[in-house]
N, C-alpha and C positions, 0 to 999 in steps of 0.2 A: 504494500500500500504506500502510495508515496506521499509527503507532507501536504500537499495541496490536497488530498481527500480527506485526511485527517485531520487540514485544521478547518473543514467544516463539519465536523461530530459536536456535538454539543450536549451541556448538562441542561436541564429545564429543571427549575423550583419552581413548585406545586402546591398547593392545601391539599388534605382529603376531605371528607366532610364530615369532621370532627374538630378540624380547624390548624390541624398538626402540617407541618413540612413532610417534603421528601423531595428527592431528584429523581430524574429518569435520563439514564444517558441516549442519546439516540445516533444512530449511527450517518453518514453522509447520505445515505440514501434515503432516511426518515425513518428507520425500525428502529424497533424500540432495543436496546440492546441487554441494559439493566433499571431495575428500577430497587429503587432505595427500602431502605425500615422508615418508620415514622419520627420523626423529631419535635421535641416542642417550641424550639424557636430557629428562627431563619440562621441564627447564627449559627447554631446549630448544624443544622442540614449541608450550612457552607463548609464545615469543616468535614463533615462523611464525604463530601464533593474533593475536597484537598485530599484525607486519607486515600482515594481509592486513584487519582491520580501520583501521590505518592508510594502506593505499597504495588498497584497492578502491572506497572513493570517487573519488580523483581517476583511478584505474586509465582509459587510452586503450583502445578496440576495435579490433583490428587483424586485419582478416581477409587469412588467410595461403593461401585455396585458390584 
């Protein structure tokens, strides 16, 4: 994949309707690639947006079935 499709991926901040945050990353094409646990404040949710930007590079694959 080369830099110019990847820097159109994007995080979207969301309510649910309970009033909580989440993200949803979406991939260049529009799918949905991951979607977040629920937070209860923006700030919140911005930093699960920073952790999986910081951990999913080095992130191990561990298949569990």
């Amino acid at each position: 994949m080369s830099f110019s499709s990847m820097a159109s991926a994007k995080f979207l901040i969301k309510k649910n309707v309970s009033g909580q945050y989440y993200f949803v990353l979406k991939a260049p094409n529009g799918e949905t690639i991951a979607t977040s646990e629920s937070y209860t404040t923006k700030q919140a949710c911005k930093l699960g947006i920073e952790a999986v930007r910081k951990y999913a590079p080095i992130a191990q694959e561990e298949d569990l079935t």
